[in-house]
N, CA and C atoms as a LAMMPS dump frame, in Angstrom:
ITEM: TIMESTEP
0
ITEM: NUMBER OF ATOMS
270
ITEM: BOX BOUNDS ff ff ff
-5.0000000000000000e+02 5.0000000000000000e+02
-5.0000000000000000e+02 5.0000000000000000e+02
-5.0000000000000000e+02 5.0000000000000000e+02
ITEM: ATOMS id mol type element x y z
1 1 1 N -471.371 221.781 65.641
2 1 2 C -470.962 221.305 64.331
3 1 3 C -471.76 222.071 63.272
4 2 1 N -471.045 222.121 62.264
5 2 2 C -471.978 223.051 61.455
6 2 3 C -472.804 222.19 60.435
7 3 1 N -473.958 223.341 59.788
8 3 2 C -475.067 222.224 59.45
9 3 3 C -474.186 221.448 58.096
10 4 1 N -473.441 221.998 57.092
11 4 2 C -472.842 221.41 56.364
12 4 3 C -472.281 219.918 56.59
13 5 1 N -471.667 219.877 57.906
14 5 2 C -470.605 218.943 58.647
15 5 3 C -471.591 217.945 58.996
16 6 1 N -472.927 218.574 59.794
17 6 2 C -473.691 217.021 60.091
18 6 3 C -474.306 216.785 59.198
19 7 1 N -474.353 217.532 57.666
20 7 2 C -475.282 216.158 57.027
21 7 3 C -474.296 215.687 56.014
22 8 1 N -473.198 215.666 56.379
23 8 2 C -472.22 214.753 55.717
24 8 3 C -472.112 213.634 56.885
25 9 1 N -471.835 214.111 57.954
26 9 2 C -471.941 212.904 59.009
27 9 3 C -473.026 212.195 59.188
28 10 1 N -473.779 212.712 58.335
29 10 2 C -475.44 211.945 58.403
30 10 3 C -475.525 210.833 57.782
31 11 1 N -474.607 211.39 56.625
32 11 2 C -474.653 210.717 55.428
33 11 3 C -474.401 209.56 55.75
34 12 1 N -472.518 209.677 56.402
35 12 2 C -471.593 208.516 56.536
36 12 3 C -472.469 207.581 57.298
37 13 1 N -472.736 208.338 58.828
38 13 2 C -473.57 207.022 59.37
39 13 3 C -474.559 205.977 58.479
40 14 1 N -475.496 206.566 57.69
41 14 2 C -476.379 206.538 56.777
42 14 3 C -475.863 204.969 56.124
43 15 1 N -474.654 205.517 55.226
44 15 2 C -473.552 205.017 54.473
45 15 3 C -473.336 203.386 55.362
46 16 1 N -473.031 203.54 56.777
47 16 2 C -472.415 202.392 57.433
48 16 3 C -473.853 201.838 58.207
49 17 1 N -474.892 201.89 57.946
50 17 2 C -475.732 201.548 58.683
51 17 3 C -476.52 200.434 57.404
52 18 1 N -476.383 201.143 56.042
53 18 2 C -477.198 200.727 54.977
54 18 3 C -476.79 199.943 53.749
55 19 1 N -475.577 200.263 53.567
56 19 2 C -474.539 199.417 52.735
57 19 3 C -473.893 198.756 53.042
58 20 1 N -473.938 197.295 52.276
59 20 2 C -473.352 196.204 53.117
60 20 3 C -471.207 196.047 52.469
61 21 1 N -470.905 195.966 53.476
62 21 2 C -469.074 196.619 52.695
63 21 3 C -468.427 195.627 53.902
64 22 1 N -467.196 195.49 53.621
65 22 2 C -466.129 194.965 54.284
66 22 3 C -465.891 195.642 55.613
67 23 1 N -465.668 194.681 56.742
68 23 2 C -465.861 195.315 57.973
69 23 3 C -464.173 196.261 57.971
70 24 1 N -463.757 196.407 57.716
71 24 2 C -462.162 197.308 57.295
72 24 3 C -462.674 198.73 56.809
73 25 1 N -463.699 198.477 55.701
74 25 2 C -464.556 200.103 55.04
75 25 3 C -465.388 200.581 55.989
76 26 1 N -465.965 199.611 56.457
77 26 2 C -466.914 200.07 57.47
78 26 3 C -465.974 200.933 58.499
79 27 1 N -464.981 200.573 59.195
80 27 2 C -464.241 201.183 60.37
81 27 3 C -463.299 202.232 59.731
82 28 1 N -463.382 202.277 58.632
83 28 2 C -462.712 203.475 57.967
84 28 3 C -463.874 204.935 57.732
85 29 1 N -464.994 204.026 57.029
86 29 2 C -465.945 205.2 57.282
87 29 3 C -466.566 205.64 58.518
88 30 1 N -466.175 204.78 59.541
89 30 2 C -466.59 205.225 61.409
90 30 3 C -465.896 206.33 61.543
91 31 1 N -464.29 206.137 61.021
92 31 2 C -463.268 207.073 61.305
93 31 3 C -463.908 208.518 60.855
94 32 1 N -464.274 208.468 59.385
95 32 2 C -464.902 209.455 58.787
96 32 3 C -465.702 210.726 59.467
97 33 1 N -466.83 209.997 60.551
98 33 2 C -467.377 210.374 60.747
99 33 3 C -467.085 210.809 62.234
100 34 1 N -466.356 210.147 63.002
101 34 2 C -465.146 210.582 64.212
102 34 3 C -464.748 211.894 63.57
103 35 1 N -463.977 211.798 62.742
104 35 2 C -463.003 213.293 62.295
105 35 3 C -463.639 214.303 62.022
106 36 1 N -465.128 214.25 61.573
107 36 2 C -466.318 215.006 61.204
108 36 3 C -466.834 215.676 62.533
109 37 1 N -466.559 214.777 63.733
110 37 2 C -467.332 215.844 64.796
111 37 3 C -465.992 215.938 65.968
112 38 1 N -464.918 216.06 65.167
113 38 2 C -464.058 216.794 66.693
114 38 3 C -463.907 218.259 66.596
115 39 1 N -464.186 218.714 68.034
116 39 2 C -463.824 219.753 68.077
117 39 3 C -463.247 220.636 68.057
118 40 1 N -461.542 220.022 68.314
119 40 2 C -460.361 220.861 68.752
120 40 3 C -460.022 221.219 67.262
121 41 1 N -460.632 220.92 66.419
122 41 2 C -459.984 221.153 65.149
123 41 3 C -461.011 222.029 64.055
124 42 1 N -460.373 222.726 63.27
125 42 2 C -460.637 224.001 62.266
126 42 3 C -461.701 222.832 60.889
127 43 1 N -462.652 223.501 60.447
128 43 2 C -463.305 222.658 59.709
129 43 3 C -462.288 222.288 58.625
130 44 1 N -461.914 222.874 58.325
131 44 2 C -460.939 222.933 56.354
132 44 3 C -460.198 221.365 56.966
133 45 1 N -459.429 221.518 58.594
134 45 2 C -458.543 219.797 58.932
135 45 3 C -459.456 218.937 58.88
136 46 1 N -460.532 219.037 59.158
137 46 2 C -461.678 218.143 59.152
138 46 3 C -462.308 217.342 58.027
139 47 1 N -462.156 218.269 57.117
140 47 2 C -462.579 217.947 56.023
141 47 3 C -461.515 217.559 54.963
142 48 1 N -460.009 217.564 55.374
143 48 2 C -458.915 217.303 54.441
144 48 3 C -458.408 215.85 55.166
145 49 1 N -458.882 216.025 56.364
146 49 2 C -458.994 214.773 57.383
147 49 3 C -459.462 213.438 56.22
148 50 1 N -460.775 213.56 56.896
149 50 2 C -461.857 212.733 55.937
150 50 3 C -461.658 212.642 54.451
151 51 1 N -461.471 213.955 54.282
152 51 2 C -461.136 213.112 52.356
153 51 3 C -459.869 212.129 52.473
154 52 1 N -458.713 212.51 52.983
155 52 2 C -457.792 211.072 53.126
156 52 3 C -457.992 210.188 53.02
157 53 1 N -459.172 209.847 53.885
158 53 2 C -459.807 208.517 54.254
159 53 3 C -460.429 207.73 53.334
160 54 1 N -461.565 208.714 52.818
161 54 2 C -462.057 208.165 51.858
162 54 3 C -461.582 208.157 50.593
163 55 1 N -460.47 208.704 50.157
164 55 2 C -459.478 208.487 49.056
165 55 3 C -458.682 207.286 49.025
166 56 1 N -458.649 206.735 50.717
167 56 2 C -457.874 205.922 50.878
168 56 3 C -458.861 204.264 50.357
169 57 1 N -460.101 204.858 51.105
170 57 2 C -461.502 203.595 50.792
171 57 3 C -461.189 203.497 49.388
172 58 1 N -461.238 204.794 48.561
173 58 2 C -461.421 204.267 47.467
174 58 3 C -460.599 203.825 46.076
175 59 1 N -459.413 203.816 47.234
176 59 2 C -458.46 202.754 46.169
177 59 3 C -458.271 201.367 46.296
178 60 1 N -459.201 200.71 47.349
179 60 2 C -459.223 199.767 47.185
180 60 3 C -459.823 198.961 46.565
181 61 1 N -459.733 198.13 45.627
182 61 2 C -460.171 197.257 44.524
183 61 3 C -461.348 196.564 44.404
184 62 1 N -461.906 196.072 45.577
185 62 2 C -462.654 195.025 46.001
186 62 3 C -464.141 195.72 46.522
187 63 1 N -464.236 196.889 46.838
188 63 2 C -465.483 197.165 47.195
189 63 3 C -466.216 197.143 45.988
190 64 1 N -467.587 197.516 46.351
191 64 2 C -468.691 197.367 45.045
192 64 3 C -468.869 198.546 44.743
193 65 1 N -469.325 198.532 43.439
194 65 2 C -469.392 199.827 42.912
195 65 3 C -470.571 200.884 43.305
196 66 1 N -471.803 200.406 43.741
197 66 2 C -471.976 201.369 44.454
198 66 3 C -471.999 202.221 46.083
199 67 1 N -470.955 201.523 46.228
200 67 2 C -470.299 201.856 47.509
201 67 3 C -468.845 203.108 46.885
202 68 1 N -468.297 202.427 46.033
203 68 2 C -467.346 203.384 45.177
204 68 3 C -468.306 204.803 45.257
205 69 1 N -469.334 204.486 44.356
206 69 2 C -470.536 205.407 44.007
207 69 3 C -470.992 206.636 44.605
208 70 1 N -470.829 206.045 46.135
209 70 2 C -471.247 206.875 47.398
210 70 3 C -470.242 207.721 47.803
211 71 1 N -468.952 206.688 47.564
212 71 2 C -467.65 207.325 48.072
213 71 3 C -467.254 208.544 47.303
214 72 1 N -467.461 208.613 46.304
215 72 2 C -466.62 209.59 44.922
216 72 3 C -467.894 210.709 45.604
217 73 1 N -469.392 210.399 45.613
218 73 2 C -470.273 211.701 45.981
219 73 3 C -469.81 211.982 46.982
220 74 1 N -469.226 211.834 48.181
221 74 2 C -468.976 212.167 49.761
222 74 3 C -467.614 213.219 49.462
223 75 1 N -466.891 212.998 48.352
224 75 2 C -465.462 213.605 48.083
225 75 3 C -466.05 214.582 47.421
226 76 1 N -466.986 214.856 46.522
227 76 2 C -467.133 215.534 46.033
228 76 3 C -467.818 216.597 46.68
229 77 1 N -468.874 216.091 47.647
230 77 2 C -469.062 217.207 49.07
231 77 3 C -468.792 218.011 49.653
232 78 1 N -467.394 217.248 49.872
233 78 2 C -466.083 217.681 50.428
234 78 3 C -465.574 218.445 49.7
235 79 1 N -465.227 218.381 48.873
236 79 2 C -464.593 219.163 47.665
237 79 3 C -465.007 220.801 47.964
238 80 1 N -466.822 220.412 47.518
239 80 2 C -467.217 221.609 47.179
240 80 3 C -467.577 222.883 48.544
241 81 1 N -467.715 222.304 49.914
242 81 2 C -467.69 222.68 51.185
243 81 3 C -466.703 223.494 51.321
244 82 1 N -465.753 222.125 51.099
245 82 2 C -464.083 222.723 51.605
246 82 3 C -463.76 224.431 50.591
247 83 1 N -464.275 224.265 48.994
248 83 2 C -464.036 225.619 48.581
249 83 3 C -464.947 226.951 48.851
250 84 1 N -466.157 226.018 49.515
251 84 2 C -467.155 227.421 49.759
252 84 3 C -466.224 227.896 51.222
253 85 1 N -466.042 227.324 52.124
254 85 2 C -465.149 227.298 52.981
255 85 3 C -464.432 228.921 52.544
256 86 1 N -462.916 228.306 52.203
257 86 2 C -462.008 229.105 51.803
258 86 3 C -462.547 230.265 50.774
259 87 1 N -463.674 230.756 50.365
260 87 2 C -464.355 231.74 49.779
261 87 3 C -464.784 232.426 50.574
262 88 1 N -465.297 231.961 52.195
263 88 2 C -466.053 232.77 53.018
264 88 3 C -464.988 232.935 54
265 89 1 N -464.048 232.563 53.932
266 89 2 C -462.82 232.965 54.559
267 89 3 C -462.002 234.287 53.954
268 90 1 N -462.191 234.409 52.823
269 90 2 C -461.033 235.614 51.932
270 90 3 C -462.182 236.804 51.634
């Protein structure tokens, strides 16, 4: 896994170990971190994977805001990975 990939998966665990959230967010951010270390797949799916997810966490209404908080930084991670990514690709 690359070092980028585990300390986002660091994070998530981090995330579900330390913040207290709805057991539904919680198994959404497990997923997160599932999709973060499979292998059969190209990082860029991995990471368009996981943002789904957590795009999906974070339309829901009811979490707390700094769980929102965490969520919007983890996308934004993503974000910026995913374009260093496709830069060291071209």
């Amino acid at each position: 896994m690359d070092d980028k990939l585990l300390e986002l998966h660091d994070e998530l665990n981090y995330m579900i170990e330390s913040i207290k959230m709805p057991r539904k967010v919680r198994e959404s951010l497990t997923e997160c971190a599932q999709l973060l270390k499979e292998e059969d797949k190209e990082d860029n799916e991995k990471l368009n994977n996981t943002m789904l997810v957590l795009e999906d966490i974070n339309a829901i209404k009811t979490i707390s805001p700094i769980l929102r908080t965490e969520i919007w930084n983890l996308i934004g991670k993503l974000e910026v990975f995913e374009k260093s990514e496709s830069y060291e690709k071209s």
